[in-house]
N, C-alpha and C positions, 0 to 999 in steps of 0.2 A: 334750153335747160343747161346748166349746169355738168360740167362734167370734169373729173376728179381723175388726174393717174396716179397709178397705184405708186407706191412707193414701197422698196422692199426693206425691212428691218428685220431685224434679229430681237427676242425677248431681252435680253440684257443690256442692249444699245440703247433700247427705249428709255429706261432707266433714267437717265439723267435727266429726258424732256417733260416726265410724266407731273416732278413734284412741281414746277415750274407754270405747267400749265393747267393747274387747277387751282389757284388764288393764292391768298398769303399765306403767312406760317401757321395762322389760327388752322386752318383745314391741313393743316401740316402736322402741327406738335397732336391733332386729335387724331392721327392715324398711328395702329396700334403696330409695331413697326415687324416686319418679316425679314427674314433671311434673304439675303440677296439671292436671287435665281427667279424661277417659271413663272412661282405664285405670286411674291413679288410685285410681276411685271402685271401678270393680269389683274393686281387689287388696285394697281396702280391706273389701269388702264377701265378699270372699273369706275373709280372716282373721276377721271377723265369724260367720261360718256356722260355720266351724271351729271356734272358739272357742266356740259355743255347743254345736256335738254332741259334744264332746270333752269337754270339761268338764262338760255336765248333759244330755246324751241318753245318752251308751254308759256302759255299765256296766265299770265297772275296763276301759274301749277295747276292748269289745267291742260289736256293735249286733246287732238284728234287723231286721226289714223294714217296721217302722211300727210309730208310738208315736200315742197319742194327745194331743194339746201338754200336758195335765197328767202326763203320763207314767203315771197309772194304768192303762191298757190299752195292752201289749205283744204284737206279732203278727211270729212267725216265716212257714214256710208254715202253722204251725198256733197256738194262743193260745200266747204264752211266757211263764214265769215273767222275773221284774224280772232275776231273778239268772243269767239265759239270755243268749247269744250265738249265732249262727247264724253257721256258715261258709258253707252254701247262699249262692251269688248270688241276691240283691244284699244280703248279708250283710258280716260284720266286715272279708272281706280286699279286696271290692271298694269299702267306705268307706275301709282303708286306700291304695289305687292314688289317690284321691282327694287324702288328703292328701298325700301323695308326687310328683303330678302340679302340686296346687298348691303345691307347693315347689319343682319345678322350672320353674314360671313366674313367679314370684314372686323367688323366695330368702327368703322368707320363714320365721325359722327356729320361726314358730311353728304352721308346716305341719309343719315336721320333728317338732315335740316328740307331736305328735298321731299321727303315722304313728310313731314310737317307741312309745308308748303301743299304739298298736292293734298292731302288729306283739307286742307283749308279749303282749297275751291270745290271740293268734294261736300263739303257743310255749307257754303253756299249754294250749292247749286241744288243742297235736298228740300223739296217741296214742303209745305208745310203740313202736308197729310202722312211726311216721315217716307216718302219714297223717292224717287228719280225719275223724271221723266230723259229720252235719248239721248239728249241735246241740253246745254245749258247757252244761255248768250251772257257774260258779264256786263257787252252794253242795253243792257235792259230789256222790259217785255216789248218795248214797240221794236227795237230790232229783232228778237226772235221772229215777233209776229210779218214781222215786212217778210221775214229768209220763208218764212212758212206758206205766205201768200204771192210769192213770186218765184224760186227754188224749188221751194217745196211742191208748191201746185202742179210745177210742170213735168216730177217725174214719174214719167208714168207708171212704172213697176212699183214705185214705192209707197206704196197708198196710204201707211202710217204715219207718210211726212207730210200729206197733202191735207190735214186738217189741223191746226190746233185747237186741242182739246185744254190747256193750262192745267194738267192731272200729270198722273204719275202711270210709270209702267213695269209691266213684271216682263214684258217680252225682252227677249236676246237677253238674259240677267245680268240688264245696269244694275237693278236696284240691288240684285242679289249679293253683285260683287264690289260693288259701294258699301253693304252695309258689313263684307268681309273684311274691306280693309281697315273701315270704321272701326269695327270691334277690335281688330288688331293691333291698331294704334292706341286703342283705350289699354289695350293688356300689356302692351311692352312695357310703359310705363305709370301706368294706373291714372293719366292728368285728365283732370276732373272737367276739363274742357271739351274731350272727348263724349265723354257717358250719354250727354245729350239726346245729343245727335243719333246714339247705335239704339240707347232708348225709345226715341221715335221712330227709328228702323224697325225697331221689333214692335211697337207700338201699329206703325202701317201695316205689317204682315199681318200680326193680328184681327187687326180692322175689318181689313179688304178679306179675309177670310169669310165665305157663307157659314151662315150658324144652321142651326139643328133646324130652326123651323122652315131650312130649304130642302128637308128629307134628304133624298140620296146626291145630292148636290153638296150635304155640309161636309164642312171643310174642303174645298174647292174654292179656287180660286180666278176671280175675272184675270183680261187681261190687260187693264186699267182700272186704277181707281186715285180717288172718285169719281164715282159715276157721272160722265157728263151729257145730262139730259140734250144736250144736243149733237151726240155724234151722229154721224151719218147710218143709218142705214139702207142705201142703196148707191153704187154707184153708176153715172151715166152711163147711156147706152146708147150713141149716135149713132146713127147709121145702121139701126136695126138689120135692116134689109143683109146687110153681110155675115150676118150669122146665119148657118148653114142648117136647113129643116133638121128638126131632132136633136139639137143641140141643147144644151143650158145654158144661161148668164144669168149673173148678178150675183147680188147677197140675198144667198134663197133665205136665211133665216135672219135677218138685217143687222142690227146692232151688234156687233159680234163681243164689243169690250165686255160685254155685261157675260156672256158664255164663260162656265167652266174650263179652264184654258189648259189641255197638254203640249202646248205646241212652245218649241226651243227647252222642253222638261221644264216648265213654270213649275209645276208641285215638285218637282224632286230636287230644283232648286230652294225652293222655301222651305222644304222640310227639311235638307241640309245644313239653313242655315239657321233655325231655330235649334237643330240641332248642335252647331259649335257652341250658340248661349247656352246652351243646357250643360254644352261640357267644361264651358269655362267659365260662366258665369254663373254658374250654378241654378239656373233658372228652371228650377223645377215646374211652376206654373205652367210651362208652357208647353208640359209633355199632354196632356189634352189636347191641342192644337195638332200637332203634330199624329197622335193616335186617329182624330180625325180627318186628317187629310189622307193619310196611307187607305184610312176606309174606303174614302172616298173613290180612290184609284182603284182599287177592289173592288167596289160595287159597280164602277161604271164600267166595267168590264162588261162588251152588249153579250145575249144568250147566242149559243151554236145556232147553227154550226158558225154564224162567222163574230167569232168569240176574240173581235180585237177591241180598240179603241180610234176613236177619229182624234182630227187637232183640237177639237173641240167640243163640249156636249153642252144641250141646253142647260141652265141653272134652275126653271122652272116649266112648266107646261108652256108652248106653244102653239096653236094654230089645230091644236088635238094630238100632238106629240107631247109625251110625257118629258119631265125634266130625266135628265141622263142621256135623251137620245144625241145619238151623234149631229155637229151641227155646221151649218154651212159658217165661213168667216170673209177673210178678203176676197173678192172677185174671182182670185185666180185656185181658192182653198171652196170645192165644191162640199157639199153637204155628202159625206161618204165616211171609211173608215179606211186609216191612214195604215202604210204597212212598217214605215220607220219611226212613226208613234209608238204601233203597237211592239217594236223590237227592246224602243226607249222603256217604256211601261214592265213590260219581262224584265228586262235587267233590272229595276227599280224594287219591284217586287220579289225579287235575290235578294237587295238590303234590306230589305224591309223585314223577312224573316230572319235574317241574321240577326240584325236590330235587336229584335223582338222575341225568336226563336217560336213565334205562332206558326204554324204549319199550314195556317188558311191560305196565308199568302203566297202557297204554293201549289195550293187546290185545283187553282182553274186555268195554269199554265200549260198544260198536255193540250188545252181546245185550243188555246191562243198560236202557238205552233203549227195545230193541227189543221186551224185558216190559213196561217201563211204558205203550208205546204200547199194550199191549192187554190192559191191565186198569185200563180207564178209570170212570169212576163210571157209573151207570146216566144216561140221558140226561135221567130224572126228576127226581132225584136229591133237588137243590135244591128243587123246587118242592113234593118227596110231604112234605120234612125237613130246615124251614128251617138247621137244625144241620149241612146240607150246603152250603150255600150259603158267601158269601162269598168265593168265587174257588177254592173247591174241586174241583179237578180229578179225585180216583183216590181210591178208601175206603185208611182207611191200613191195612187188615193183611187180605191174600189167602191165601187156602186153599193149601195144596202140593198139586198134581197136577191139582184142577180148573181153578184160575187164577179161582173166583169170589170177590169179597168176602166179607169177614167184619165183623162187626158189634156191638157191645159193646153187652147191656142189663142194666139189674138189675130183681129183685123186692122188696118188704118196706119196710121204713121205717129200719132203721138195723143195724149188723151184727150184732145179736145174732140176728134173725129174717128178716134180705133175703142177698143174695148175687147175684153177677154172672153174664151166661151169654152165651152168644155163638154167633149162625146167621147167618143170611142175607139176613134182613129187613132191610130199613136204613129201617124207622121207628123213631121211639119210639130211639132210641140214647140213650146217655148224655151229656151235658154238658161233664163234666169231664174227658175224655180225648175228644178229636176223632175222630168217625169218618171223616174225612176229609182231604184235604193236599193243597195247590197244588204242583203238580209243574211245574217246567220245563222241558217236555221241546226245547222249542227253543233256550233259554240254554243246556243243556247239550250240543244237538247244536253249537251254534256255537261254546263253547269246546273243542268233541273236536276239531271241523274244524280249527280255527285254531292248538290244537298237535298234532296230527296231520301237519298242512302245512308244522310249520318241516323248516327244512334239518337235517341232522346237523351243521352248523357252527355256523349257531344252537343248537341241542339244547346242544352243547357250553359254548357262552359262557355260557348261561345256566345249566349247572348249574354251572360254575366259580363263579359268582356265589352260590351255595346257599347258608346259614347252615351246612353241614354241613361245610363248605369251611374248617375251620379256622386265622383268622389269628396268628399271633407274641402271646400275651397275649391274646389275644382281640379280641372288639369290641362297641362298644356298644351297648344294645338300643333300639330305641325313645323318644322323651322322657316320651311319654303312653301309657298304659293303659287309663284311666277313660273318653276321650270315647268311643269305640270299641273293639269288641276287636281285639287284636293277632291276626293270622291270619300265615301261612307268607309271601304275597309280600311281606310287609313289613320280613321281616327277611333279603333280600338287601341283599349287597353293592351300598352307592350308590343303595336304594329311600329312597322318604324318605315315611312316613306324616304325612300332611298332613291339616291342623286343617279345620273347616267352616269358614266366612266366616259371621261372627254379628255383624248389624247392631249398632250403637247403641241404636235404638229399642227393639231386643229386649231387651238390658242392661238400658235403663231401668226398663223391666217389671220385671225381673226383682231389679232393685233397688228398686222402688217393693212389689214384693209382700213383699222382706224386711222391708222397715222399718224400725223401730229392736227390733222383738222377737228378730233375728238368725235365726230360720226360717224354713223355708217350710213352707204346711199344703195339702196336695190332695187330692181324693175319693181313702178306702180302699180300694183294691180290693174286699178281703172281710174282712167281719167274722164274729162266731162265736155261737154257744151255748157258751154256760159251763157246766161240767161238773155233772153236777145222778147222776151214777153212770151203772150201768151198763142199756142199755136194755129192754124187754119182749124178751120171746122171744116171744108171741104172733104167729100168722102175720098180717098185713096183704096183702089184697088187692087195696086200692085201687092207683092210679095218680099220686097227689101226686108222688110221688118220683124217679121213672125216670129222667126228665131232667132233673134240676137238680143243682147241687153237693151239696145238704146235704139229709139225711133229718131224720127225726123230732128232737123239740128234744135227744135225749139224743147226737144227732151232732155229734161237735166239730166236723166238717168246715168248711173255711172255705164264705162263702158270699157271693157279692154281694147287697147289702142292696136294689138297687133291680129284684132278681130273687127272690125267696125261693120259695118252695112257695106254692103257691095256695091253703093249708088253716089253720085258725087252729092256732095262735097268732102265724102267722106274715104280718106287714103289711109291706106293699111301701115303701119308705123311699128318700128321698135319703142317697146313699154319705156318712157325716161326714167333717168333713175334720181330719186326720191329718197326721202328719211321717213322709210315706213316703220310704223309704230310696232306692229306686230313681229317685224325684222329684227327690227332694235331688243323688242323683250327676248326673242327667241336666242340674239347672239348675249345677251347681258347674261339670260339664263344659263348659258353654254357658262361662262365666266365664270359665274360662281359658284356653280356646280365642283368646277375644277378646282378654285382657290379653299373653297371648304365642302368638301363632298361629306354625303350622309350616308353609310354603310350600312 
């Protein structure tokens, strides 16, 4: 790897390198000029970074989640080919909110011409059914398809990589935050080249929406669509024999894309963003859509006493299980009800009456609380399985009817011979999906109380102020996107989403770590095994694997370097450092927070 000394500068020294090293005078004479000093340096230092991931980090403006500074190793969630794009956050469309943000701090118009560019491989890469699927490849479908059937296949953890479906997805909100910045770009400057595209964004949402004649399912949403009659529903189970009597596996209720999806807040992402159209686009139509989905969330609310929600509910009757019941999804996501769904879902239904100022949507929160207080973590917990620890309160996914936890482990060493299974034990869990989750259960009692206790006069003023509240042409969204995410109270009438206060001192860092090389480099999360085929079937009965991200070396699985499996070939290593995507938005945010802060 690559590696970079620091070099120490002062903000005003920089000064002289910055116009120099961001192209000719065109990107020159369009920069709106500052007062020599702090801010200056950092607009300067702004256009620098830009300027360098746009022009030699993203590929035709698209990006993944960390390059390595010679750009021969590309990492989505999982290795990417050069020729890969990742909508996943913190993927291409939240580098585009980026440039877009630092153009509305700046005026900078060679933020624009970057956020143009990414917004482009961003309208390539949207499906034809108006959505995003994780991953885009610009060298065509037979190369995605090879990464899918060779990459993809072998990571074990990742079961959403290991099939293509050639559909779209609502998980981890690509699509969500693709059609944020879509719309965005359409309203800065109203180009008609845009509209398309957010059209069929809204157009997908729409779609992939259950309608009424799915009963307490409508407005709900899968978590793909189109539907692709041939996704898997069940995944292998080798090596039966090592699953442990009394245990579960598989995908108890199979095809999971076609289930009602809460899981990564699917519906409170799409009613979010039907909601920005409605505020700035004036799309009234689509407050239907939207009324039906919050219902939705509300009735699938299961009865007491245990009055949560799982990651997912059926859409229709199954196997003599009514539609709404809680349902099983990936291998490792048993058929139960979730405790950090059901935290997601409360807060949700906070907006939703604010929103709306209906007071239904505040009815059945005292039960929802009233489960979580009593399906607390063993009082061991943390100390039998340090993987409970860190401030974990409640196992995340509880049994239906007993109210005990439930517990995710695996066997084997990689998928062609291990497989996941899940009881009651909470040692030895898995890693890479938390058996655990910080629950608040007192924040949540103090914001029931606090709007529980307005007046109906209050209730009123504040939902008049709703973004649902449609003004004359509309109104406009937010300045920034990238420092924070944009959540529901910020886009009332007269809220004003306000910047962090970011010292000086911090800047100078932050400009002394760019340099004059125009990046920044930080410990990679996780790095990989490179693809060497397909793994043994041979059963393995050791324990290397259980708890760690990544199996035997034929597992793509990502994997932090400075944790690996405790078995050769695998040596415990300092994380390299990297042009991580997520790094980069977090210190650009820091940037221009500071150069034009919102009070």
């Amino acid at each position: 790897m690559l590696t970079m000394k620091r070099r120490d500068f002062t903000l005003s020294a920089l000064a002289p390198l910055l116009l120099s090293a961001c192209g000719g005078s065109s990107d020159d004479a369009a920069t709106p000029t500052l007062p020599p000093g702090p801010k200056a340096d950092a607009a300067d230092a702004l256009k620098r970074a830009t300027h360098y991931m746009d022009d030699t980090v993203s590929y035709q403006g698209g990006y993944v989640w960390s390059y390595s500074p010679d750009l021969k190793q590309t990492f989505g969630e999982m290795e990417a080919y050069r020729t890969m794009c990742w909508i996943q956050p913190p993927g291409t469309p939240s580098v585009g909110h980026v440039y877009l943000d630092a153009y509305h701090a700046t005026g900078d118009e060679r933020h624009w011409r970057a956020a143009e560019r990414t917004a482009t491989a961003i309208m390539a890469a949207q499906h034809p059914s108006g959505g995003w699927n994780y991953i885009h490849d610009f060298a065509g479908e037979p190369s995605l398809k090879q990464w899918y059937d060779t990459i993809g296949k072998n990571g074990w953890r990742l079961e959403e990589f290991q099939h293509y479906y050639g559909n779209a997805t609502f998980d981890d909100a690509g699509t969500a935050v693709a059609s944020q910045f879509l719309l965005r770009m359409y309203l800065e400057r109203r180009e008609a080249r845009y509209l398309p595209a957010v059209q069929k964004a809204i157009d997908f949402v729409v779609n992939a929406q259950f309608g009424p004649e799915y009963g307490v399912a409508s407005g709900g949403w899968p978590q793909r669509f189109p539907h692709f009659p041939g996704a898997v529903s069940s995944m292998p189970l080798p090596n039966p024999s090592q699953v442990p009597a009394g245990a579960k596996a598989g995908m108890e209720d199979g095809d999971y894309t076609l289930h009602v999806t809460f899981n990564d807040d699917v519906m409170g992402e799409n009613i979010k963003f039907l909601t920005l159209c409605v505020m700035a686009l004036g799309e009234t139509r689509l407050l239907p859509n939207i009324s039906r989905a919050m219902e939705c969330m509300r009735l699938m609310q299961q009865p007491g006493p245990q009055a949560g929600w799982g990651l997912q509910h059926l859409s229709r009757e199954k196997d003599g299980r009514p539609a709404g019941s809680p349902a099983g999804a990936r291998s490792y996501e048993p058929r139960s009800l979730a405790t950090h769904t059901t935290q997601t879902n409360i807060r949700q239904l906070f907006n939703y009456f604010q929103l709306t100022g209906d007071r239904k949507y505040l009815a059945r929160i005292p039960e929802a609380i009233a489960w979580l207080k009593s399906c607390p973590l063993p009082a061991d917990a943390a100390t039998v399985n340090p993987l409970l620890g860190g401030g974990r309160t409640h196992p995340t996914f509880v049994e239906l009817g007993t109210n005990d936890g439930l517990y995710v482990h695996r066997y084997g060493s990689n998928i062609h011979n291990g497989a996941y299974y899940v009881d009651k034990h909470y040692t030895n869990t898995v890693s890479h999906y938390s058996a655990g989750r910080p629950i608040d259960i007192a924040g949540l009692e103090a914001t029931y109380a606090k709007l529980n206790g307005m007046t109906d006069a209050a209730v009123a003023e504040l939902a008049a102020r709703s973004p649902l509240k449609v003004a004359a042409g509309g109104r406009a969204l937010p300045k920034y996107f990238s420092i924070r995410e944009v959540d529901f109270p910020d886009l009332f009438t007269g809220a004003v989403m306000a910047t962090p206060t970011v010292p000086e001192s911090e800047v100078a860092t932050l400009l002394n770590e760019l340099g004059t090389r125009n990046y920044w480099t930080s410990p990679v999360p996780e790095i990989v095994n490179p693809y060497q085929g397909d793994g043994p079937t041979a059963p393995y009965t050791g324990t290397a694997y259980r708890s760690k991200h990544v199996g035997d070396v034929y597992d793509t699985s990502p994997y932090p370097a400075d944790n690996p499996p405790e078995v050769p070939p695998y040596v415990k290593k300092d994380k390299p450092q990297f042009i991580v995507t997520a790094e980069w938005i977090r210190r650009m945010g820091r940037l221009i927070a500071f150069v034009a802060p919102v009070a």
